[in-house]
N, C-alpha and C positions, 0 to 999 in steps of 0.2 A: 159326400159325393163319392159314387164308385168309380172308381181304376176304369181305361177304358182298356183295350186288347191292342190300340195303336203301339202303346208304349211299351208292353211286352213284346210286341214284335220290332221294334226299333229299336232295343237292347239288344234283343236275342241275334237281329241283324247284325248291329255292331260288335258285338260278341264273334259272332262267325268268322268278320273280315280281320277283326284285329288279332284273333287266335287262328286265322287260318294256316299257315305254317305248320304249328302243333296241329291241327284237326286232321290234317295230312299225313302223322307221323301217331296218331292216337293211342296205338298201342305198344308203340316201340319208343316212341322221345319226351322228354323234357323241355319244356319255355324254359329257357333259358343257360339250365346247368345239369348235369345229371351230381351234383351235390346233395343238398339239403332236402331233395325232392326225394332223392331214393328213402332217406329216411322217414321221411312223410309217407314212401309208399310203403315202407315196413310196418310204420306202424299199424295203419290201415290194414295192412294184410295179414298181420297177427293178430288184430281184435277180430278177424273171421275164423281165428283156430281157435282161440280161447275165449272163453266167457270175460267179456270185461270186468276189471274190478274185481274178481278171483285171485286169489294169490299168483295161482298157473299163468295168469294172465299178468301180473304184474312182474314174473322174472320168464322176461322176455327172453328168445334163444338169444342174444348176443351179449357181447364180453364174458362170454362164459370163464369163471363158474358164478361168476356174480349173481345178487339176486335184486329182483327190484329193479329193473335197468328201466323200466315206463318209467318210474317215478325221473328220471334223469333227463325225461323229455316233456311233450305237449301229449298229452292223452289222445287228442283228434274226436273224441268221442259224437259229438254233434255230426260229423259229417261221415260215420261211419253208416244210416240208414243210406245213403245215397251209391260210398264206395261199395259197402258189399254189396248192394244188387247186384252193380256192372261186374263184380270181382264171381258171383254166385254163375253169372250168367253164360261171362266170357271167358273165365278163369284166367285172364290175365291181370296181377297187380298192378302195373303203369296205364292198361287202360280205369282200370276201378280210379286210381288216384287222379288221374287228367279229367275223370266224370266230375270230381267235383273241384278242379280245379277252374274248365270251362264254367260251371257252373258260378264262381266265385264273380265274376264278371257280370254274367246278366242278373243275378240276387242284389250287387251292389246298387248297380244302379237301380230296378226298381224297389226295392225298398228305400232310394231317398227321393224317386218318385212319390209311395204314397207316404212319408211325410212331409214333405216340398208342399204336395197335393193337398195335403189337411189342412197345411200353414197359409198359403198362398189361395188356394180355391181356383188357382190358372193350369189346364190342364199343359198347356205349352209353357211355363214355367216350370211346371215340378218334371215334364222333360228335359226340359235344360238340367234342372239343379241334380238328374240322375243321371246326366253326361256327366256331369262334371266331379260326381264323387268316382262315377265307373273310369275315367280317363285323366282322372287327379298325377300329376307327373309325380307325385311320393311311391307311388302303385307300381313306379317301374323300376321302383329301387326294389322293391321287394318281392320280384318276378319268381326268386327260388324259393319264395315262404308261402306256402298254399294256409298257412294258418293266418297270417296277417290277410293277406288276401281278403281272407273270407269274414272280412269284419261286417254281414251283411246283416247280423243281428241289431244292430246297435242302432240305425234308423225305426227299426221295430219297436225298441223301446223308448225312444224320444217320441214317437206316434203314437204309441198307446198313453205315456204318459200326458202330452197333449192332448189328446182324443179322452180320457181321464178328466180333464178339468171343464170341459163342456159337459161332460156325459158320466154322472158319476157312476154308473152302473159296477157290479165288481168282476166283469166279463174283461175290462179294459185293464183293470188289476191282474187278470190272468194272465193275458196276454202281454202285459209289462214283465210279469215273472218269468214266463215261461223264453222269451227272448231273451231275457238274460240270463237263463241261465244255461238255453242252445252257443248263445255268443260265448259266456267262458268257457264252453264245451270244445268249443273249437279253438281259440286263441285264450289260451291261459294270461296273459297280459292284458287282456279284458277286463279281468277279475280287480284290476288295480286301478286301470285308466281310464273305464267306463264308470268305475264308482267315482271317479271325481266329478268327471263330467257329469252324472247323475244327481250328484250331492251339490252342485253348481244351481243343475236346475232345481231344484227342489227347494234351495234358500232364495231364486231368485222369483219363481212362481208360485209354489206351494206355500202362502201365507195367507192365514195366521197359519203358524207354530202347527197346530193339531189338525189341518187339512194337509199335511205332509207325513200324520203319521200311518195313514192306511198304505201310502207308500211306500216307508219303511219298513211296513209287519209285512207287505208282499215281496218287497225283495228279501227280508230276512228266511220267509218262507221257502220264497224260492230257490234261496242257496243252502238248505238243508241237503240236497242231496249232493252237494260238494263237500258238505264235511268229512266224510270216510277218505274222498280224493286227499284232500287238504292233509289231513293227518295222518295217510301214509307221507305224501309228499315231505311233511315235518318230523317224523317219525324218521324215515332215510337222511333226508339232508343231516339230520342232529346225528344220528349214529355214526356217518359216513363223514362231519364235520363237511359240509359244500360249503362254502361261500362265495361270494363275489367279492374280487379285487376292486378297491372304490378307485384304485386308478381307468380301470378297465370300463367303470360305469362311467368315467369322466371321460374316458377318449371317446365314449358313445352319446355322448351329447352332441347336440347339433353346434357347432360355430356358427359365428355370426355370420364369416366368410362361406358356410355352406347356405346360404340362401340363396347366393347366385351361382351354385355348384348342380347341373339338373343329372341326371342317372343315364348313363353311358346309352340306355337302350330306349331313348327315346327320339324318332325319327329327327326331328326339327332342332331341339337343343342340346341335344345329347353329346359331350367333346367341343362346345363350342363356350361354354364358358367358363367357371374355374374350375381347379381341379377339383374331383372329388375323393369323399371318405365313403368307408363302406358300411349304410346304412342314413348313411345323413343328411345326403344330396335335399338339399329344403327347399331350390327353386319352387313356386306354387305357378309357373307358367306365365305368360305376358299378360292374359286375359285377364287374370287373377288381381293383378297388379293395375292393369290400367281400369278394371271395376272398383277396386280399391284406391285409387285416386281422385275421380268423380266421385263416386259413395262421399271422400272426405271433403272435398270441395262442396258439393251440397251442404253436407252436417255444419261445415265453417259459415255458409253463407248465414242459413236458419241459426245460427249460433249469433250472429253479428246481430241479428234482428230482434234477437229474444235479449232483454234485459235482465242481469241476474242482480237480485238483492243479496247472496251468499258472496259476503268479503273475503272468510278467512283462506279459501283455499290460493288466493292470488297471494295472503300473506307467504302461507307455505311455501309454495312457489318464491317467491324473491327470498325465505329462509336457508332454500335448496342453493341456493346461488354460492355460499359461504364451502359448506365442503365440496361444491361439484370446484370452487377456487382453490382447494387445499389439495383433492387429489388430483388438480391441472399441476399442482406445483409441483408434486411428485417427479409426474415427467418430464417438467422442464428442467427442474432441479435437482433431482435424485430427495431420496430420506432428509431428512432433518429434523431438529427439536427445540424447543424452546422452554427451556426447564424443564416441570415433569410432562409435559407435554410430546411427542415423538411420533410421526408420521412416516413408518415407513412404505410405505406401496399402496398402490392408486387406488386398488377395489374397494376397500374399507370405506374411504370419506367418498366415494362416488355411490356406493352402496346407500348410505345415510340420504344422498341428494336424490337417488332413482324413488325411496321409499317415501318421500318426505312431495313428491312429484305424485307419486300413483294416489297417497292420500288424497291431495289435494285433487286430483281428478275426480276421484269416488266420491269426494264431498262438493264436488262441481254442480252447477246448475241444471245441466243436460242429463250428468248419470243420474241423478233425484229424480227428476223429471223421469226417467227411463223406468229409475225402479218401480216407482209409484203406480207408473201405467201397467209394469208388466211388459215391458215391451217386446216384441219377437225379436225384430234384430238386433235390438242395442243387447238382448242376451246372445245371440250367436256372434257379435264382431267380439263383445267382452269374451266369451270361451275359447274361441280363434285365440285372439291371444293369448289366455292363460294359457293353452294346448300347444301353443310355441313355445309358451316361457320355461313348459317343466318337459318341453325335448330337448332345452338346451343342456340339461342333465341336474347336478349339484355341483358342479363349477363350471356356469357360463364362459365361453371363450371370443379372445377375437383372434382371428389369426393364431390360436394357438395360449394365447396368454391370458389367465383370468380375468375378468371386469367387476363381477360381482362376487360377494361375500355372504354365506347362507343364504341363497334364492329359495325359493317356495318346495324346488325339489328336494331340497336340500332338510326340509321342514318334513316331507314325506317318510323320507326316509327311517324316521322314527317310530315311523308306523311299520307293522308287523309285514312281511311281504315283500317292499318296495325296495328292499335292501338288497335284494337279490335278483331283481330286475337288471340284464345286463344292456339293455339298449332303449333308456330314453329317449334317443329319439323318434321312438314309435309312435309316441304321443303326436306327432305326426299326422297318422291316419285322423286322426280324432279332430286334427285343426281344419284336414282338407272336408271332413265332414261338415263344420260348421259353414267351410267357404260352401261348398254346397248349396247350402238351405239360402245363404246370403244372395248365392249367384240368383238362385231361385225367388228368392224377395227382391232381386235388384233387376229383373224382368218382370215380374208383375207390377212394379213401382213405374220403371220406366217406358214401358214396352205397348203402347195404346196410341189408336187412333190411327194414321196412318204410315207412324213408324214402326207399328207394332211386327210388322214381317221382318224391315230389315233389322231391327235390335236384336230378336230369334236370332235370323238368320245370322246375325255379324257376332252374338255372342258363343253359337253353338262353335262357327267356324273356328273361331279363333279357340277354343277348348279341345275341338277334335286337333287341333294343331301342338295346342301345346303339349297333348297327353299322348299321340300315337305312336307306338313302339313300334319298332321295329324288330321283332321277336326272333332271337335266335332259337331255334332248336338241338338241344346235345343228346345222339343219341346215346339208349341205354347201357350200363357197360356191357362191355363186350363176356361171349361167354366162356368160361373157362372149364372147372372140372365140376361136372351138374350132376355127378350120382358120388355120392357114402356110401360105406357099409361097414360095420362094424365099430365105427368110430362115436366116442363120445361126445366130441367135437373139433372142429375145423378149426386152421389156424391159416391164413393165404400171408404169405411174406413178401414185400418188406412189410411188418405190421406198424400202425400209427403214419402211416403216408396216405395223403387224402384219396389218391385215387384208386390204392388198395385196400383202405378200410371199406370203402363207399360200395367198390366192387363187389367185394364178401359178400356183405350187406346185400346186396341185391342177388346175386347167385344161392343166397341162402334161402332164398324164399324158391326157389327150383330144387334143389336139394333137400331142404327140411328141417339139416341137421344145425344143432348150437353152433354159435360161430363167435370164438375168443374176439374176432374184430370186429369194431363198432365203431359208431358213430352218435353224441348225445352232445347236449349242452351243457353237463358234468360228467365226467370219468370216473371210473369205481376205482379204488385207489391202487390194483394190481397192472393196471394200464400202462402208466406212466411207468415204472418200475422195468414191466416186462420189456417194453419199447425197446427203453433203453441197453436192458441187458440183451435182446439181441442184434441190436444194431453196433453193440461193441462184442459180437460174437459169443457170446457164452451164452451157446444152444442148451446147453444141461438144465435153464432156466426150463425149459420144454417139459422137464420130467416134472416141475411143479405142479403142472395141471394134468400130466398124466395119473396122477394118483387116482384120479375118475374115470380114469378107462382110457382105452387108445385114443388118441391125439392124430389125427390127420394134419399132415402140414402140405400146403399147395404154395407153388412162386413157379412163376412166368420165365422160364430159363432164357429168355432172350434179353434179361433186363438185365441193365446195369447191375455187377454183384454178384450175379446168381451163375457165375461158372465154375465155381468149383463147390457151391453145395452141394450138390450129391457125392463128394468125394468125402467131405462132411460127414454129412449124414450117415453115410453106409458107417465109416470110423465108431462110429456114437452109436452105430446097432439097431441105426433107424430100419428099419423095414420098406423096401424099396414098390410101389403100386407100380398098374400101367399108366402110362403116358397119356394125356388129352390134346392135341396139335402140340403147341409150343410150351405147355404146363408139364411140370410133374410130381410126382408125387408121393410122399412116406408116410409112415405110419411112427408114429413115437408107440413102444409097448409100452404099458399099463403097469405101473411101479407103484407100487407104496411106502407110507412116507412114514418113516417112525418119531414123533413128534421129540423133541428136546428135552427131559425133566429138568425140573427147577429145583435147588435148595430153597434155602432162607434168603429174604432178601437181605442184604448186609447192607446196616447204617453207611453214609457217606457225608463227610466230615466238610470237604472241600471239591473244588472244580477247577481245574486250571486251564485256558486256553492259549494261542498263539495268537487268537485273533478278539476283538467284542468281548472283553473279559469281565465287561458290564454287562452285558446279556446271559453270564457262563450260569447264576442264578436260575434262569427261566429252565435248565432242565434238569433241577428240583422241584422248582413249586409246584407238582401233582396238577398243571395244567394243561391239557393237551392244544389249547387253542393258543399257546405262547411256545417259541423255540430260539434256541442260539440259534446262528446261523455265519458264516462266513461274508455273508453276502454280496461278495466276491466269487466268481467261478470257481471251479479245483483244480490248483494249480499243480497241488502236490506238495508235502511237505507241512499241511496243518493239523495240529495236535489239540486234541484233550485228552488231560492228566484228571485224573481219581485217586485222590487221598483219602483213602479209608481211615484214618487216623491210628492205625495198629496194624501190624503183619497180621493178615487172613488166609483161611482159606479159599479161594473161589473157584467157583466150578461154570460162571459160565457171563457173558453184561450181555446186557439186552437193551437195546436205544430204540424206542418207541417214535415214530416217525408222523403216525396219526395224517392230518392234513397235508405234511409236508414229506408223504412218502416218495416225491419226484427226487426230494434233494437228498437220497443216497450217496453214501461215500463210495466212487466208485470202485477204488481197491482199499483195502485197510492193513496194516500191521498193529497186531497188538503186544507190547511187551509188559512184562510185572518186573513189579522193583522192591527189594525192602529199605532202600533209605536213601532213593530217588537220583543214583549217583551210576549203580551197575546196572543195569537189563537185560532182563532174558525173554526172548520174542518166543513165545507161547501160539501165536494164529497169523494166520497170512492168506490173502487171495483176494480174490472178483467178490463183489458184497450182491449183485445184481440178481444170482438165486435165490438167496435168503432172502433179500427184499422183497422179490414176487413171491415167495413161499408166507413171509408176512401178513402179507396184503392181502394172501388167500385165506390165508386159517383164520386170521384175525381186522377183518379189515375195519373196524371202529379203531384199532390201536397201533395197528401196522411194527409190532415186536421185532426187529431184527436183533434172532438169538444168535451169539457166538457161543458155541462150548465149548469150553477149555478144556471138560472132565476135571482133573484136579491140578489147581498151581497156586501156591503162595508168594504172596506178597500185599506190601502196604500201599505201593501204587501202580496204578493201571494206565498206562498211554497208550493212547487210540492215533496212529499214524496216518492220514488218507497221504498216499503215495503213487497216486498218478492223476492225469490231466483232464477234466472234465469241463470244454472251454464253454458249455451253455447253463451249468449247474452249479450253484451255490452249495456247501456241505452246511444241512439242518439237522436237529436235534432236537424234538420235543422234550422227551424224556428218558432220563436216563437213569438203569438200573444194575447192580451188581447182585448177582446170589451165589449163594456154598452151594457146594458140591450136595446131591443128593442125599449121602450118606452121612451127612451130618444133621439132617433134619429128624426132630424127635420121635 
């Protein structure tokens, strides 16, 4: 059946009204934030200077001098035909990125039009069910992410995959590859959470075994031209050591309590029911909810009437009863044991009861029946919930407190990728997609004869209700200093504050020029370092990146801080610019750096700490993915000791910081001893230039060199002696060398 034009024009309408706000501000605002969006419009307006996928193109102008800074984000590449038109045409960035922002809207919905449309055969059903992915309440948590947004591929590939199994033709195979592989072009999280969902369907329709494997040589196909992406992507993250904090992917799990939490910016529910997190808000709207309560009420009825001869899963179910009793007891009782037996905390024997329950479902008489047939919805309500169960992350919560013990995410995780995924509850988009196609089978199911207008009519309402936002507009930052000259690149201060990075970041696209601040979903490891050392004043940090040429530095003299830096600056021989309204402006001159030489490294016998003298190991073992650490702030006053085992010469330690280049010592004294009793303090000062100077020369290993020149002794103590109340003192690894002149 072909698409009629009604439906395109009923998106396109709704699109209009619900984005009207932004359509008003189209070249100048943001839905929502002027955050995440200016990034989005960066990148978009760099892949129109540089050839994509070119080196040039992959170190991007910001966080200069860094390289490779795409690799730190979402490439955008799929929606780049569309932004640079507008961007070629109008030559403004915020309109090119609003073109395909609006755009993410009316694509949603009709592409689960036509696969609503394929599944149902009702042309007023697969309108519903493209309301309802396009006005899905998850869609207004993520008003600043133009790449979740635009998850409009991903009905294209459940439609060609369907449209595949009637029609085996290999036109439908194209078009299955080619969707998937615009969709991971756009939303790199695709790459992860449409392959389950894919792999879903594939075990539960594509059988026997080898009518699923034309499927998998076209998607294999089709993600050949992500391999280059992929392997720079793995190629930076392993040099630069990225990872993800598995606390951090746990705080982005959805809660249980986030299902009745809906996102601030939706007209109707929006602050009316619990609080929310950011990112997790899981309401799925009233509609959603009371379709999903008849849906089960029907299934209970036809369940009552159908006779099952399959015994065992009612055993399971009453076997379930045993630990879902042991981990009630938990809470009633606290821990307990019974010989070698020992029960402490609930999730475990509730875990055992949840698993021992889903079994018995799947070998139930209904889901048999389901799979046998093939069924269309008993596979979308089943992926609904899988696509809830792996946003709750790898430690589902209630309120805060685990319930479950290795979930299904948690089993992902092991796979190559999913580990560095920092927001499962994206998986989100992907559950409201299923409610979708449901909503869309649960009108054409119940929607005939002469209820068929009001069931339309009562379902759309109630969706346009639960989904419409209420759309703020933030306009763009404001402008500040829009012409360089001569400079290698820009530095706007305070650096590492959200609305001064962001700003840069968006005035650098007027300007031209690199720009040290940025904005990514990893940090180059000179960042963190920098930040910090000038937000504890030590501007000479400044001269580290001038080694590439003059430094422009720009800060908004009305803000807080900024009244006696140019009293500063001029001091330090900055070079004084003219003035932009309430900006202004120097030049750092262009210094070169003469790099530290190294002796020999010299054996080290021993480690002593003040603090974790169990961890004092970890900076020997030649690991850079392991570090002592205080893990305590810096209070002042904690030591490591180096027993070289013999009075040496040394000329210079070097503490290798690698991943953990934030947790610099923020000042240090260093003394040498020869029999650990007298010391003589050899080095002293701010550690915060060496750090950045680290992170620049060498940022796989972040080297913070002291040189001594020449001093003997048998032990070396490292003093941090002053107050760092947000930063623990880390050490990867640590090294001692002689003097130059002793080397052969």
């Amino acid at each position: 059946m072909k698409p009629t034009p009604r439906a395109a024009l009923i998106y396109a309408a709704v699109t209009c009204l619900l984005l009207w706000p932004l359509l008003r501000a189209f070249g100048s605002g943001y839905a929502h934030d002027a955050g995440d969006s200016v990034l989005n419009t960066w990148i978009l307006w760099w892949s129109t200077r540089a050839l994509p996928l070119t080196q040039a193109w992959w170190d991007g102008p910001m966080f200069f001098p860094a390289r490779d800074v795409i690799a730190l984000s979402e490439v955008l590449l799929s929606l780049l035909p569309v932004s640079g038109v507008v961007q070629a045409v109008t030559g403004n960035p915020v309109a090119a990125f609003n073109a395909v922002y609006v755009l993410s809207f009316w694509a949603s919905g009709f592409s689960v039009y036509l696969l609503a449309r394929e599944l149902t055969g009702r042309d007023d059903a697969a309108i519903v069910g493209g309301l309802a992915w396009m006005l899905a309440p998850y869609r207004a948590e993520q008003l600043s992410h133009v790449q979740v947004l635009s998850y409009y591929w991903a009905p294209v590939v459940l439609f060609s995959l369907h449209r595949y199994l009637t029609d085996s033709r290999p036109r439908w195979l194209a078009l299955f590859g080619g969707a998937w592989l615009l969709q991971v072009l756009a939303n790199g999280y695709a790459l992860f959470e449409l392959s389950v969902l894919i792999a879903l369907w594939t075990l539960w329709f594509a059988r026997p075994f080898r009518r699923g494997l034309p499927i998998m040589a076209a998607g294999a196909l089709a993600s050949l031209p992500l391999l280059p992406i992929l392997l720079k992507y793995r190629v930076v993250h392993d040099r630069l050591h990225l990872l993800r904090d598995i606390n951090e992917i746990k705080d982005f799990g959805v809660d249980l309590a986030d299902f009745v939490a809906a996102p601030d910016s939706l007209l109707v529910w929006g602050g009316r029911l619990g609080p929310t997190r950011p990112e997790t808000a899981a309401f799925p709207g009233l509609t959603v909810i009371v379709l999903a309560v008849v849906g089960a009420y029907v299934l209970w009825r036809h369940a009552v009437r159908v006779h099952s001869v399959v015994r065992w899963p009612r055993v399971l179910v009453f076997l379930a009863c045993a630990p879902l009793l042991v981990a009630l007891s938990v809470v009633v009782a606290g821990p307990w044991a019974v010989g070698p037996l020992t029960v402490g905390e609930f999730r475990k024997p509730f875990s055992i009861a949840v698993m021992l329950c889903v079994v018995a479902f799947l070998g139930s008489g209904w889901t048999r029946r389901m799979w046998r047939e093939r069924s269309v919805p008993a596979f979308y309500v089943l992926a609904a919930v899988a696509m809830y169960v792996l946003a709750m992350g790898p430690e589902p919560r209630l309120l805060g407190r685990p319930f479950l013990y290795e979930p299904p995410y948690a089993w992902l995780m092991h796979l190559p990728g999913f580990d560095v995924m920092r927001v499962p509850a994206r998986f989100l988009m992907l559950a409201a997609l299923c409610q979708a196609v449901l909503i869309a089978w649960a009108v054409r199911t119940w929607a005939h004869g002469p209820r068929r207008v009001a069931i339309v009519t009562a379902v759309t309402v109630g969706l346009v209700v639960d989904g419409w936002v209420s759309l703020p507009v933030a306009a763009a930052p404001a402008n500040g200093i829009s012409h360089w000259e001569h400079v290698a690149a820009v530095v706007e201060l305070p650096i590492g504050e959200t609305n001064t990075d962001f700003g840069a970041l968006y005035r650098s696209m007027t300007h031209g020029v690199p720009t040290v601040n940025g904005v990514s979903g990893y940090l180059p490891p000179h960042i963190l370092p920098l930040t910090q050392a000038l937000r504890d004043r030590q501007f000479s940090a400044l001269f580290e990146l001038s080694s590439f040429g003059p430094i422009g530095v720009a800060y908004d003299r009305s803000q807080t801080g900024a009244e006696d830096l140019t009293r500063v600056f001029q001091t330090m021989g900055f070079a004084p610019g003219p003035s932009t309204g309430t900006w202004d402006r120097f030049i750092v001159p262009s210094r070169p750096r003469a790099a530290v030489a190294l002796g020999d490294v010299i054996p080290i016998a021993g480690v002593k700490t003040s603090a974790h003298q169990e961890h004092a190991a970890r900076m020997l073992d030649r690991d850079l993915f392991t570090a002592w650490g205080t893990e305590a702030p810096q209070a002042g006053g904690e030591e490591v000791t180096v027993d070289l085992g013999a009075v040496r010469d040394v000329g210079a330690v070097v503490l290798e910081m690698a991943a953990y280049s934030f947790g610099y010592s923020k000042a240090l004294e260093i003394d040498v001893s020869d029999d650990g009793l007298e010391w003589l303090s050899v080095w002293g000062g701010a550690v915060g230039a060496l750090a950045v100077r680290a992170a620049i020369d060498q940022p796989e290993r972040v080297p913070i060199t002291f040189d001594l020149a020449r001093v003997r002794g048998r032990y070396i103590r490292l003093r941090q002696v002053e107050m760092q109340p947000t930063l623990p003192w880390w050490i990867a690894e640590i090294r001692v060398h002689a003097p130059v002149a002793e080397r052969p």
